[in-house]
C-alpha positions, 0 to 999 in steps of 0.5 A, a space after each residue: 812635704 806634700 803641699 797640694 793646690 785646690 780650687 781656690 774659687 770653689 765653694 763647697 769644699 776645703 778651708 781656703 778657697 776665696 769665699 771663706 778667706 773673704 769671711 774670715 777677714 771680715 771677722 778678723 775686721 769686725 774683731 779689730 774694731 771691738 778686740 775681746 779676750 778669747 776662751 775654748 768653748 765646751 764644743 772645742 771652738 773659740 768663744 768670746 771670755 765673758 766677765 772682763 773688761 773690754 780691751 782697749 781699742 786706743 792704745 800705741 802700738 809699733 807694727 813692724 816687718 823685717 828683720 827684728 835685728 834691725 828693726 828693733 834698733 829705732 823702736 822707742 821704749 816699750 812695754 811690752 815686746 811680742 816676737 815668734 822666733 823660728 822653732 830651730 830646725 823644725 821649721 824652715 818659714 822662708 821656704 815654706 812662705 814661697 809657696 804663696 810668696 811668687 804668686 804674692 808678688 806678681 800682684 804687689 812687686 810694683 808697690 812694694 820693694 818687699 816683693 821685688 825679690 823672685 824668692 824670698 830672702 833665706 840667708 838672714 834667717 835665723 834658723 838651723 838649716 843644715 842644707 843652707 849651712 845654718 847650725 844650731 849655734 847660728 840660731 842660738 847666736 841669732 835668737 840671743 841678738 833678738 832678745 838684746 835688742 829687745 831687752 834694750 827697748 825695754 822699759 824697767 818694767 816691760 816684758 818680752 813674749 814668745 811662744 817656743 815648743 820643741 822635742 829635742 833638748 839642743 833648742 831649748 838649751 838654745 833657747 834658754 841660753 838666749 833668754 839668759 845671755 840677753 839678760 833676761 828671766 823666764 818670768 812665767 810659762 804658759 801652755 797654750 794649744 798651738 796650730 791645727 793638727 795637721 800642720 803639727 803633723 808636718 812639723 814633728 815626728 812626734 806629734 805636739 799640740 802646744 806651744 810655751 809661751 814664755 813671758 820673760 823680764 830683765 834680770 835683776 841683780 845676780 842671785 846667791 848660788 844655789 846648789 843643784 841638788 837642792 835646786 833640783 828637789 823644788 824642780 821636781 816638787 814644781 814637775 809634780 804638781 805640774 803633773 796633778 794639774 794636767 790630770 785634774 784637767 787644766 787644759 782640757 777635758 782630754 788627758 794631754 797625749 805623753 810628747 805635750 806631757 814631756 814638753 808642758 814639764 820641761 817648760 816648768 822645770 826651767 822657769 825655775 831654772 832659769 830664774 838662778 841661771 849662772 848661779 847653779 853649782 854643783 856638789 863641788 861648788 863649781 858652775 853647772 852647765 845648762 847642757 847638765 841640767 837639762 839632762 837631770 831635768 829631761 830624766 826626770 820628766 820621764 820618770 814623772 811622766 811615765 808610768 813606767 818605774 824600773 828604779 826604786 824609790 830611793 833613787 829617783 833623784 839620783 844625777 842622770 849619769 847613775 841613772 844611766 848607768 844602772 838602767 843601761 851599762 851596769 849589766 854589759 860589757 859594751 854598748 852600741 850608739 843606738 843602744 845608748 841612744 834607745 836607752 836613754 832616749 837620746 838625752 845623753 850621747 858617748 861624749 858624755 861619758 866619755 868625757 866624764 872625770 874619770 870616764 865610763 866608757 872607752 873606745 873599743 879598738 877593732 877597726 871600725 867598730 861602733 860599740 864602746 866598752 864599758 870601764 868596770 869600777 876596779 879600772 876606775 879605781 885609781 882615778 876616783 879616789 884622787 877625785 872623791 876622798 877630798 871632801 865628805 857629801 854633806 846634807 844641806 838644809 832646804 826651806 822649800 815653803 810647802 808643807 811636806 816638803 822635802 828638806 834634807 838633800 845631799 850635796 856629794 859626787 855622782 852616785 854612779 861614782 861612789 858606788 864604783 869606788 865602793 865596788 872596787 873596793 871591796 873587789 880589791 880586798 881594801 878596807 871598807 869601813 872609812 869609805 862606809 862612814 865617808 860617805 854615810 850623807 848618801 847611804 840610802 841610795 847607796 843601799 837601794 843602788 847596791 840591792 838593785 845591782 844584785 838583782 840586775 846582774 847576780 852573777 857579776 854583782 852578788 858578791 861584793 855587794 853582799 860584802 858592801 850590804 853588811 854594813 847597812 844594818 842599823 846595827 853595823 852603822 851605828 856600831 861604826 859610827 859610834 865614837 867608841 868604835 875600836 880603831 883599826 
């Protein structure tokens, strides 16, 4: 926003004056003819990587510009695809580029038809740009068109690379829908440090130094269904050890500031994602949206990333809906937007609990009001019953290949929802131990859910969590499981 022009003949000052450009293209000629792979030295500066081969300097290769819609159409088979699409609406290129663009062309527009334009083309662009009129949906429809083409000029074996790197969870849901819809599987994410400090500056708020490179391959044939539950433990244990490597000093002596923390594990989560992407159902065995997980995945980084634990162990892996509920609903009466924006940092809106079955908030109905009312667990008593005593939660067995590793996950209905139906229940008077052993797979985050809501909000939750908690002693349990237990 507040481009400046210098001296380019100077000589003594700024980055880009005709002198050093001319120095720096003879380097980039000099590299050409004798290519090496790169390194970040101890001085932080670039430095030729020693102990590998040379790179070869005969190999094909296609050089193109123009619009990877078209182009790609008349590329033989390849191995290898590299492409750098728009960062969604972080980056608008085509207005940036005509910065240098009308001084370009007054040089080139008699030899190049490129240049004949005054300015450069913006409508083919595939980007979201709200004061053009591009949405998001046009720069996911326009990245998927992209990666097809490129997935078709593919050898069996060829990969297509890109770097992307984003704050907001539309575009990479965008992003990861594009890859897939285009038949494609995230194969392996790589941070690698991005431009300059001071263009990162310009292009977010909250500042992020790396760019994910993702090397993706063409699918192979559908896997199995998994079940997000279970797929979401080898998410965090992947997240986790994500995490160990930052701190041990992977990309640098320096800790990564929290943005490229945020974004290095959410790049990681959904490599695996990605790779059972279509076939991830939840607890009641139906498909579970990109949107959903991404929800799970992003509450989760924060809980990694953040020092921060206001929820006890017990429930760290509890579905993003109960979370929410618990840290910023189970102690109110109504909430603002922003309020639930600021809590949840933006990744979940109202019409995620609003269209939740059946749902948590509802409109308030003073006029003009922006604040929602929050359903208490007795108005939802009805509809959750007709929606969760269909089936017992069950425990499934997972084989995750680590020593240590967790291998019990319960595959059952949002926490948040058991525990309203429990509430009520016991609000109502109604009888509590078949719900109790209905769903014992869940008892431990229940109990932690039900000692976290007295000390949240006493006044409102004291007494039928009391009246609930009574009947998680082992005693009580193994009295009601028992199959001499007195009926009735």
């Amino acid at each position: 926003m507040t481009l400046c022009e210098q001296n380019v003949w100077g000589k003594n000052s700024g980055t880009n004056t005709f002198i050093r450009r001319i120095a720096s293209l003879r380097k980039g000629i000099v590299f050409a003819s004798n290519p090496y792979d790169g390194v970040i030295n101890e001085k932080g500066k670039p430095a030729k990587f020693e102990g590998l081969d040379p790179l070869p300097t005969d190999t094909r290769f296609d050089l193109r510009s123009g619009d990877s819609r078209v182009e790609l159409a008349n590329v033989s088979f390849a191995d290898l695809v590299i492409t750098d699409p728009p960062y969604a609406n972080n980056v608008h290129y085509s207005e940036l580029a005509d910065f240098f663009y009308v001084w370009l062309r007054l040089a080139l527009k008699g030899r190049y038809p490129q240049f004949l334009p005054e300015y450069t083309p913006k409508i083919e662009e595939i980007t979201e740009n709200e004061s053009r009129g591009k949405t998001a949906k046009d720069f996911q429809e326009g990245l998927t068109a992209v990666l097809e083409k490129s997935a078709r000029r593919l050898k069996p074996s060829g990969l297509i690379v890109f770097t992307f790197h984003h704050a907001e969870d539309r575009a990479w849901e965008a992003v990861l829908n594009s890859i897939c819809n285009a038949g494609l599987v995230v194969e392996a994410i790589y941070p690698v440090h991005a431009d300059s400090e001071n263009s990162m500056n310009l292009m977010e708020k909250e500042s992020i130094a790396y760019d994910l490179v993702h090397v993706c391959r063409p699918r192979s044939a559908q896997t199995a269904r998994r079940s997000w539950a279970g797929l979401k433990t080898q998410v965090r244990r992947r997240a986790q050890e994500e995490i160990r490597q930052i701190e041990s000093g992977r990309y640098g002596g320096s800790a990564l500031p929290a943005p490229d923390v945020r974004m290095v594990l959410i790049g990681k989560c959904l490599e695996l994602y990605s790779q059972h992407y279509g076939a991830v159902v939840d607890w009641q065995g139906q498909p579970l949206s990109l949107r959903a997980a991404l929800q799970d995945i992003r509450l989760m980084v924060e809980q990694i990333a953040s020092s921060e634990h206001p929820l006890p162990s017990e429930l760290e892996s509890a579905d993003a809906l109960t979370q929410v509920w618990l840290l910023a609903l189970c102690d109110k009466r109504e909430i603002t937007v922003d309020s639930l924006s600021k809590i949840t940092r933006g990744v979940f809106e109202v019409s995620d609990l609003t269209d939740h079955k059946p749902p948590l908030l509802h409109k308030k109905r003073a006029k003009g009001s922006r604040s929602w009312a929050i359903l208490t667990p007795t108005e939802r008593l009805s509809s959750l019953k007709l929606a969760l005593m269909k089936a017992p939660p069950i425990v499934e067995q997972l084989d995750l290949g680590l020593p240590g590793a967790e291998s019990r996950v319960v595959l059952g209905p949002p926490l948040v929802d058991v525990l309203h139906l429990l509430l009520a229940s016991a609000e109502t008077g109604d009888r509590l131990e078949p719900l109790i052993a209905f769903f014992d797979a869940q008892r431990a985050p229940i109990r932690a859910a039900l000692e976290w809501l007295k000390s949240r909000d006493p006044d409102r939750w004291a007494k039928p969590c009391d009246l609930l908690l009574g009947f998680y002693s082992d005693m009580q349990l193994t009295a009601l499981l028992s199959p001499t237990a007195p009926k009735g």
